[in-house]
PDB file of N, CA, C and O in Angstrom:
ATOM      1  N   UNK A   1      71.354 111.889  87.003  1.00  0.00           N
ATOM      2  CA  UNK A   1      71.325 110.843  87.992  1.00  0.00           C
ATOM      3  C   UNK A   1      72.479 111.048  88.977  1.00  0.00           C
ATOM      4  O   UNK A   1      73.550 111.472  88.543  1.00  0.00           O
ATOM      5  N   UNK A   2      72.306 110.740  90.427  1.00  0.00           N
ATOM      6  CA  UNK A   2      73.163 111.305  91.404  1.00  0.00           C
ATOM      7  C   UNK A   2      73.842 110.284  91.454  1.00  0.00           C
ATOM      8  O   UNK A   2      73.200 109.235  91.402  1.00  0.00           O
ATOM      9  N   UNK A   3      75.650 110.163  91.593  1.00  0.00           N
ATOM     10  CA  UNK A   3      76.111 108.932  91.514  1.00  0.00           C
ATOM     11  C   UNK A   3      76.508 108.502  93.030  1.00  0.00           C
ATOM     12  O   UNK A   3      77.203 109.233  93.736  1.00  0.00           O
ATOM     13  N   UNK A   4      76.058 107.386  93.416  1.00  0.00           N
ATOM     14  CA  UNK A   4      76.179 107.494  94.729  1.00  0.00           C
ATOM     15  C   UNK A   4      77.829 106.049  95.041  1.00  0.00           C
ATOM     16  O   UNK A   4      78.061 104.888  94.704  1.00  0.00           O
ATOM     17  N   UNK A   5      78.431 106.992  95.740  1.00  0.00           N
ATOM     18  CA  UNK A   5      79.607 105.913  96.533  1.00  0.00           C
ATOM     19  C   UNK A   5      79.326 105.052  97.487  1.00  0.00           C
ATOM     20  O   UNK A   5      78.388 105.065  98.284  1.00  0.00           O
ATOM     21  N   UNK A   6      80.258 104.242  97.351  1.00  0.00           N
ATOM     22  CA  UNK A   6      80.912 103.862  98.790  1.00  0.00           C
ATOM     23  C   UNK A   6      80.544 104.066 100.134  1.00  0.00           C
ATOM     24  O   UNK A   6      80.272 105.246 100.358  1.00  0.00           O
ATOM     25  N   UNK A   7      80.429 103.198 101.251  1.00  0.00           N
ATOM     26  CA  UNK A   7      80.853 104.222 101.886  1.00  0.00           C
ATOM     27  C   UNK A   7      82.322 103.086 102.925  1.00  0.00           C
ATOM     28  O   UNK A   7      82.591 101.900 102.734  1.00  0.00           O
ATOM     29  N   UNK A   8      82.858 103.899 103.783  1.00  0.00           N
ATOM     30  CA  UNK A   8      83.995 103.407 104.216  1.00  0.00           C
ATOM     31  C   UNK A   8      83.940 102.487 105.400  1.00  0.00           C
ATOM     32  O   UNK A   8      84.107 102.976 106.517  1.00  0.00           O
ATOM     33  N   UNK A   9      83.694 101.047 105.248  1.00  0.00           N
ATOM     34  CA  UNK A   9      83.832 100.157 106.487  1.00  0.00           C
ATOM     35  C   UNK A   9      84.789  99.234 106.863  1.00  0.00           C
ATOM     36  O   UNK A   9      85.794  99.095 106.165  1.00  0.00           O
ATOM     37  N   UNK A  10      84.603  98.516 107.968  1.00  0.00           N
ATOM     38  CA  UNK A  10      85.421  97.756 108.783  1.00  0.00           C
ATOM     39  C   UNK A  10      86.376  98.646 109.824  1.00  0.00           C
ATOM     40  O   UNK A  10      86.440  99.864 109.995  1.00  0.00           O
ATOM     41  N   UNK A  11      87.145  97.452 110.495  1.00  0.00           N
ATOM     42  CA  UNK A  11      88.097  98.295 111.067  1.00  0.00           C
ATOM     43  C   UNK A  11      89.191  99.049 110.620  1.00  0.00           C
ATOM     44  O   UNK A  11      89.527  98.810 109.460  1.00  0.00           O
ATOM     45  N   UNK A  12      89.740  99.768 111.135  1.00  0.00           N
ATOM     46  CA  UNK A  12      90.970 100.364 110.865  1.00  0.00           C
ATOM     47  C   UNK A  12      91.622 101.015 112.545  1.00  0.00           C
ATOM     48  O   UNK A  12      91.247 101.286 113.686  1.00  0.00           O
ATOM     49  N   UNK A  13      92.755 100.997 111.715  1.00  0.00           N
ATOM     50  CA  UNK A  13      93.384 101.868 112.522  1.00  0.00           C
ATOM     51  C   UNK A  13      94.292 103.203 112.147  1.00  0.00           C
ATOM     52  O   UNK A  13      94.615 103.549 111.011  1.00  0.00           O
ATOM     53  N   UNK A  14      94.678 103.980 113.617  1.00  0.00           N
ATOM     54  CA  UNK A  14      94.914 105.401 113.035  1.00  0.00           C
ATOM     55  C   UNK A  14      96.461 105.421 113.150  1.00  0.00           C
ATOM     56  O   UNK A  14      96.940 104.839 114.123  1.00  0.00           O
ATOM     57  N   UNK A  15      97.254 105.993 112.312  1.00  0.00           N
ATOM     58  CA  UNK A  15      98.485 105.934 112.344  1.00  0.00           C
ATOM     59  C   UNK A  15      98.820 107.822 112.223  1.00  0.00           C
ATOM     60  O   UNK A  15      98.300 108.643 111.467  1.00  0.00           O
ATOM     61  N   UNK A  16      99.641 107.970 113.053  1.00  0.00           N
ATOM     62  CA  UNK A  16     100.163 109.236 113.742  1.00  0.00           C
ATOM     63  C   UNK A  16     101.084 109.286 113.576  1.00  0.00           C
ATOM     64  O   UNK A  16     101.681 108.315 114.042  1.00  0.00           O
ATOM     65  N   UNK A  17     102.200 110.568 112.679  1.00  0.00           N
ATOM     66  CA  UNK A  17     103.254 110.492 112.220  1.00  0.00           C
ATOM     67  C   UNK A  17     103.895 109.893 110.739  1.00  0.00           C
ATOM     68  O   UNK A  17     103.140 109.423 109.888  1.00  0.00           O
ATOM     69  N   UNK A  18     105.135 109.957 110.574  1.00  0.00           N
ATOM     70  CA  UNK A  18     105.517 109.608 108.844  1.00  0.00           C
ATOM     71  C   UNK A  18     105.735 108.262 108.930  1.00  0.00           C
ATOM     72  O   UNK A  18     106.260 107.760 109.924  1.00  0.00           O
ATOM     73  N   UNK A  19     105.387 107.649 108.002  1.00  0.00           N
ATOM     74  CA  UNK A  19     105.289 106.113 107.924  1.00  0.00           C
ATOM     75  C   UNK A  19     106.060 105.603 106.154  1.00  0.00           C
ATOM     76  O   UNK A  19     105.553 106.041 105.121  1.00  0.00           O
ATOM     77  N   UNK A  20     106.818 105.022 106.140  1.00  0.00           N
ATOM     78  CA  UNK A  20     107.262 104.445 104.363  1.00  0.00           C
ATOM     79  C   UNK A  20     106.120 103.530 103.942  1.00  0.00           C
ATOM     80  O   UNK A  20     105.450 102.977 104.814  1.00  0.00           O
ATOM     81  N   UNK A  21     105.892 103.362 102.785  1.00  0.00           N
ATOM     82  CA  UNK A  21     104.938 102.362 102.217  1.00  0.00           C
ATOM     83  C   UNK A  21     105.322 100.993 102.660  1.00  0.00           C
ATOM     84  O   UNK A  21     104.414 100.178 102.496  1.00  0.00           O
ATOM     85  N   UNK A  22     106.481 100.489 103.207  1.00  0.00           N
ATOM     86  CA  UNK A  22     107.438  99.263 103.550  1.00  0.00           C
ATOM     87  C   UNK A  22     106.558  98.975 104.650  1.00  0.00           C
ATOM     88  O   UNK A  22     105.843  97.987 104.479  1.00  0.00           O
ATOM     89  N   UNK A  23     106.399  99.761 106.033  1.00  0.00           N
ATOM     90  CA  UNK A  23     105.900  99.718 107.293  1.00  0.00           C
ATOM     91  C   UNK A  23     104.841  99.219 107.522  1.00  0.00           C
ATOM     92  O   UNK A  23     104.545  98.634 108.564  1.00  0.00           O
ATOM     93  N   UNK A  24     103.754  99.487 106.047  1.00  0.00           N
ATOM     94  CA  UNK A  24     102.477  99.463 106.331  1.00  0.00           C
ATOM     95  C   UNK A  24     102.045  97.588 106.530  1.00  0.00           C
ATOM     96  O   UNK A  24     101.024  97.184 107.088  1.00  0.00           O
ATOM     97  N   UNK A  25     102.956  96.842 106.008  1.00  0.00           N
ATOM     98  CA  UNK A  25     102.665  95.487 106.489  1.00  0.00           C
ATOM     99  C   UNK A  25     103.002  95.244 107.829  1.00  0.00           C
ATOM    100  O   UNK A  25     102.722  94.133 108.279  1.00  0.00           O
ATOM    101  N   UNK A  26     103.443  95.907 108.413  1.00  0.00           N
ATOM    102  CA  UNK A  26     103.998  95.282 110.049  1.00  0.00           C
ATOM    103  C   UNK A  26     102.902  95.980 110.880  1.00  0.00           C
ATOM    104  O   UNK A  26     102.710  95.592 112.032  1.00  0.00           O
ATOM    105  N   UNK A  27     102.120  97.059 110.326  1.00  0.00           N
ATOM    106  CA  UNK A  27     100.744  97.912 110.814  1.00  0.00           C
ATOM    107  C   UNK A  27      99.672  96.786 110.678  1.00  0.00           C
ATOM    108  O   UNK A  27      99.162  96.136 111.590  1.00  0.00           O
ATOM    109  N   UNK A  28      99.396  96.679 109.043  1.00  0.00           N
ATOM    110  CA  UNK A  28      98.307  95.438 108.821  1.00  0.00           C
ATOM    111  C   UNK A  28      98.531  94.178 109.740  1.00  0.00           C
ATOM    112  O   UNK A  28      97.443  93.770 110.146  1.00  0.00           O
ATOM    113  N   UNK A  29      99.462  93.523 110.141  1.00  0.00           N
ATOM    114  CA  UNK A  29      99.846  92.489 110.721  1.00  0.00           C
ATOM    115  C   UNK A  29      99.197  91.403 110.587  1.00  0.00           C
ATOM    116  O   UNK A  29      98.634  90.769 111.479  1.00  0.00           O
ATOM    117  N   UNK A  30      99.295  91.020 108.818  1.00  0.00           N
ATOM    118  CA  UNK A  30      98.816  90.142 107.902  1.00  0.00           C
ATOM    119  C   UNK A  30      96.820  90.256 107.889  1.00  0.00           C
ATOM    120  O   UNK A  30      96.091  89.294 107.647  1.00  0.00           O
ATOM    121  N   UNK A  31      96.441  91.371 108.145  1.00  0.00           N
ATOM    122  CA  UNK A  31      95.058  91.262 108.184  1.00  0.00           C
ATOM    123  C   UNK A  31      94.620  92.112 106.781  1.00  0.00           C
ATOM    124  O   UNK A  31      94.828  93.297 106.518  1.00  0.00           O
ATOM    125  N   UNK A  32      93.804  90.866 105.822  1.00  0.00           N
ATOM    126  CA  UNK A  32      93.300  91.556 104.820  1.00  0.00           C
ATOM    127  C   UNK A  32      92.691  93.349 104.813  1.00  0.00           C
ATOM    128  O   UNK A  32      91.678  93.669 105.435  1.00  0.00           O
ATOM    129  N   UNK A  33      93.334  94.124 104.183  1.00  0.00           N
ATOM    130  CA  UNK A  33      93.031  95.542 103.979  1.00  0.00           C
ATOM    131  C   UNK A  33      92.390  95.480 102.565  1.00  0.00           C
ATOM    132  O   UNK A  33      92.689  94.979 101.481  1.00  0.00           O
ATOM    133  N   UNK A  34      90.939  96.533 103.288  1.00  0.00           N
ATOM    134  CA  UNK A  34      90.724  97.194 101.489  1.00  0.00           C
ATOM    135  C   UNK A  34      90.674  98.247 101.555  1.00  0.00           C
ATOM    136  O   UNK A  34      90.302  98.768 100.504  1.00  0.00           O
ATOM    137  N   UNK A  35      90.989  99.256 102.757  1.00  0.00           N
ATOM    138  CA  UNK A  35      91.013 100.415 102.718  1.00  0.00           C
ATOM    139  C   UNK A  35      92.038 100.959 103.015  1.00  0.00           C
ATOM    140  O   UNK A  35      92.718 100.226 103.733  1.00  0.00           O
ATOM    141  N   UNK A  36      92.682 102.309 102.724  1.00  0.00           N
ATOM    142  CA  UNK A  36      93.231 103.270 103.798  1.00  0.00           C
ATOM    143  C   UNK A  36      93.393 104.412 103.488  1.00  0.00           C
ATOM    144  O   UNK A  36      94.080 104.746 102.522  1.00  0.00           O
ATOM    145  N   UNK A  37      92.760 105.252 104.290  1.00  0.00           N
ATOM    146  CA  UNK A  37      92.829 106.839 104.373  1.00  0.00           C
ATOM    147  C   UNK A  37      94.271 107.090 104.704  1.00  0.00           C
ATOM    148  O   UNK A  37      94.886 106.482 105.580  1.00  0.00           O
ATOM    149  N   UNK A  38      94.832 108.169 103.825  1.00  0.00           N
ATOM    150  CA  UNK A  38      96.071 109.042 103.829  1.00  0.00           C
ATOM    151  C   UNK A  38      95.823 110.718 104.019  1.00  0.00           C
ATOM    152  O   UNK A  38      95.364 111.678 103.400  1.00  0.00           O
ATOM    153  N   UNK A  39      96.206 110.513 104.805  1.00  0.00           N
ATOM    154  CA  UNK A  39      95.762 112.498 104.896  1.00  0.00           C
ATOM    155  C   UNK A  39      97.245 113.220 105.417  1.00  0.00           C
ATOM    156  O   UNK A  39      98.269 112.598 105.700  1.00  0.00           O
ATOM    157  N   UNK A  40      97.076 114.556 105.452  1.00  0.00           N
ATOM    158  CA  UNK A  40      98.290 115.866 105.315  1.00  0.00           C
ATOM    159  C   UNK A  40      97.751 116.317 106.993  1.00  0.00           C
ATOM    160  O   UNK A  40      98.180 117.255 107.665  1.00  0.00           O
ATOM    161  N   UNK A  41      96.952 115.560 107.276  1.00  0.00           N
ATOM    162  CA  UNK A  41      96.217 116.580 108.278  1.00  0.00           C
ATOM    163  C   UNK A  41      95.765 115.361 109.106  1.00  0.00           C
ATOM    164  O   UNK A  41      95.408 114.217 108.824  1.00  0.00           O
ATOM    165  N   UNK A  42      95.958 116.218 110.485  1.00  0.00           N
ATOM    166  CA  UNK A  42      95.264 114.878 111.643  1.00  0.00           C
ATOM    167  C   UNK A  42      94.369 114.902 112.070  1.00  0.00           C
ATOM    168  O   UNK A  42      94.039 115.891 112.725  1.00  0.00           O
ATOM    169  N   UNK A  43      93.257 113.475 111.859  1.00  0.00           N
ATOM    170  CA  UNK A  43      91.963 113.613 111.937  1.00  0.00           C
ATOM    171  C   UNK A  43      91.396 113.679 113.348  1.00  0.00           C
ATOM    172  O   UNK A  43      91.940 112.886 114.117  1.00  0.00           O
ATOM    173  N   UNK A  44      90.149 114.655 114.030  1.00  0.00           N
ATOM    174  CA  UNK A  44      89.930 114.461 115.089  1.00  0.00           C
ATOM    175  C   UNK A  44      89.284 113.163 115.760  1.00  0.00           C
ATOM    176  O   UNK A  44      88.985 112.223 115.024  1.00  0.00           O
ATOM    177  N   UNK A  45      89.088 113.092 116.974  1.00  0.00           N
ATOM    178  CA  UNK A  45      88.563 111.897 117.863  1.00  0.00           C
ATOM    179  C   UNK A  45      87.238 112.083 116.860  1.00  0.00           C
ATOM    180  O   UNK A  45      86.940 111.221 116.033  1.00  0.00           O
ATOM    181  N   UNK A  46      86.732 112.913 116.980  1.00  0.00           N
ATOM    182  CA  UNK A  46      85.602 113.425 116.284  1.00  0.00           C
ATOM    183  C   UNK A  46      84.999 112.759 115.143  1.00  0.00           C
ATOM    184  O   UNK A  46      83.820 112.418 115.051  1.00  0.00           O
ATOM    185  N   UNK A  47      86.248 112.549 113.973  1.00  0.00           N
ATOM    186  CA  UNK A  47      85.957 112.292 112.631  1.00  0.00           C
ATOM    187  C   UNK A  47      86.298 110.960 112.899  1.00  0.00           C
ATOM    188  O   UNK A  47      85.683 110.267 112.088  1.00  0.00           O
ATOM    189  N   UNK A  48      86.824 110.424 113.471  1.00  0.00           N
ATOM    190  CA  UNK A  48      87.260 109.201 113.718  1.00  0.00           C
ATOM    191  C   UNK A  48      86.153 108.535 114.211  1.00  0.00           C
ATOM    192  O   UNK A  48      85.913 107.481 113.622  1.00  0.00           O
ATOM    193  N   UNK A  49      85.238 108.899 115.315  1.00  0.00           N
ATOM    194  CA  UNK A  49      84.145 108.190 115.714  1.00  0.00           C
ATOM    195  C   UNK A  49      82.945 108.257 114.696  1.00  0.00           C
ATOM    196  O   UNK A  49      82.097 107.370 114.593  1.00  0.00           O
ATOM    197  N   UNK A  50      82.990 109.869 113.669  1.00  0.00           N
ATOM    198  CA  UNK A  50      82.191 109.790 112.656  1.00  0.00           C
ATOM    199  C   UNK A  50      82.549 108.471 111.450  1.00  0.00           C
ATOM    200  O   UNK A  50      81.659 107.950 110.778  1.00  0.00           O
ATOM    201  N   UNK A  51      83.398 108.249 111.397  1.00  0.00           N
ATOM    202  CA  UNK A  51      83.766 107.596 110.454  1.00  0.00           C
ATOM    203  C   UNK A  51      83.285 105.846 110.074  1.00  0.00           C
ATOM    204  O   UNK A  51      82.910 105.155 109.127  1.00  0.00           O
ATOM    205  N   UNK A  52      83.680 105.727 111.891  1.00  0.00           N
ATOM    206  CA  UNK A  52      83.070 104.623 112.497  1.00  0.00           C
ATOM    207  C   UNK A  52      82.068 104.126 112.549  1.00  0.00           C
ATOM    208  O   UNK A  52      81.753 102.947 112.391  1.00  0.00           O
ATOM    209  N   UNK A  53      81.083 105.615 112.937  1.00  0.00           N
ATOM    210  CA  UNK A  53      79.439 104.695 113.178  1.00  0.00           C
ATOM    211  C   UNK A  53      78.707 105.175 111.577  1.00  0.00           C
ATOM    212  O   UNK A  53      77.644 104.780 111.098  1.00  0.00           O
ATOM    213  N   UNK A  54      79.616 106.067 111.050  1.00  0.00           N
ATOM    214  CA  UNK A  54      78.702 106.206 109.235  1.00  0.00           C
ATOM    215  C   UNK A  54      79.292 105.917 108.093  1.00  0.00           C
ATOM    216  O   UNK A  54      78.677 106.119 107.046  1.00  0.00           O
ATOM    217  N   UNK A  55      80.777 105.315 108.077  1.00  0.00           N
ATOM    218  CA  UNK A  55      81.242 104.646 107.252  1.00  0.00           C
ATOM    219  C   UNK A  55      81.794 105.877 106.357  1.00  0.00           C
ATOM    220  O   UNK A  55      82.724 105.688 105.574  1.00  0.00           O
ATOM    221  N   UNK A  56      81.091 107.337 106.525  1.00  0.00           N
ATOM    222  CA  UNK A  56      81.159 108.595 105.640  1.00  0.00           C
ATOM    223  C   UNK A  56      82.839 109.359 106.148  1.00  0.00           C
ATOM    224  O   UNK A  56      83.234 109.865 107.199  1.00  0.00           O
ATOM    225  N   UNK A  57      83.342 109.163 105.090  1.00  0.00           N
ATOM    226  CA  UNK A  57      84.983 110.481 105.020  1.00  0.00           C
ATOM    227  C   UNK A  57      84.143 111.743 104.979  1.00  0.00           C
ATOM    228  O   UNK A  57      83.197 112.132 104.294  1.00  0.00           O
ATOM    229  N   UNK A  58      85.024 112.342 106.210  1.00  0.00           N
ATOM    230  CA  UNK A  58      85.240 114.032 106.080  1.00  0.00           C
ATOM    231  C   UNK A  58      85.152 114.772 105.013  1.00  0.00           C
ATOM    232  O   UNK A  58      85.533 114.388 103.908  1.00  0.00           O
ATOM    233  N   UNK A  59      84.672 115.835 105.229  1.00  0.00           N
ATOM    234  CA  UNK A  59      84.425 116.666 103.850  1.00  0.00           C
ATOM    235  C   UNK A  59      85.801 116.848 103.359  1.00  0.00           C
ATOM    236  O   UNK A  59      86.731 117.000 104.151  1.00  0.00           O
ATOM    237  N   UNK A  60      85.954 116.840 102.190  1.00  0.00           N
ATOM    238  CA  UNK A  60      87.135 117.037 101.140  1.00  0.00           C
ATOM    239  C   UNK A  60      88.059 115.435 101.095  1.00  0.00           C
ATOM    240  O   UNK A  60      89.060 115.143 100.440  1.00  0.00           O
ATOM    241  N   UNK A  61      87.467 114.830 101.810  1.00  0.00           N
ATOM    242  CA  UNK A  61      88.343 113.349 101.813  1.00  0.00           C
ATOM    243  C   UNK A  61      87.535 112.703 100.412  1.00  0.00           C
ATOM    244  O   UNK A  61      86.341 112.819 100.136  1.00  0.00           O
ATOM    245  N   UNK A  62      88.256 112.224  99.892  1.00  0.00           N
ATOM    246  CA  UNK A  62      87.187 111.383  98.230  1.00  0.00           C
ATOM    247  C   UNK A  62      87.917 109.827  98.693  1.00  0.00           C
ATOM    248  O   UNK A  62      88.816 109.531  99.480  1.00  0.00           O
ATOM    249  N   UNK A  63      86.696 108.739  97.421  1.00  0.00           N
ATOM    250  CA  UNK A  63      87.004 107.411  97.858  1.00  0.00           C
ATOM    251  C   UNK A  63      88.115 107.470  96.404  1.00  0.00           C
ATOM    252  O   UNK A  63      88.081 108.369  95.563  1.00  0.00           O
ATOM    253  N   UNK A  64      88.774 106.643  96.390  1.00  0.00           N
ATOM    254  CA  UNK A  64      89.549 106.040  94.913  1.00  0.00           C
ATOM    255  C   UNK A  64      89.496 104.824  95.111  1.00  0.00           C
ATOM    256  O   UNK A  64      89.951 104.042  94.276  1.00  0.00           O
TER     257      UNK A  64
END
């Protein structure tokens, strides 16, 4: 049986550069979060608009 996920919605936003775990409340700016992508690597306009209209992470991105 194929196990099927998630997939990734609502808004977000993109954060560019090193950030402390401390920061990330003055980012949220008290708005309930259930998500957030962390990556080593900067995502294109590309994956960003993919992300948007299919809710689907980039290949090698996983949900936890």
């Amino acid at each position: 049986m194929k196990k099927t996920l998630g997939v990734f919605r609502g808004n977000f936003r993109v954060l560019r550069g090193n950030h402390s775990i401390r920061d990330l409340d003055d980012f949220i700016s008290g708005n309930d979060v259930e998500s957030i992508i962390s990556t080593n690597q900067r995502l294109t306009l590309e994956q960003i608009r993919n992300i948007r209209s299919s809710g689907t992470l980039p290949a090698g991105y996983r949900l936890i």
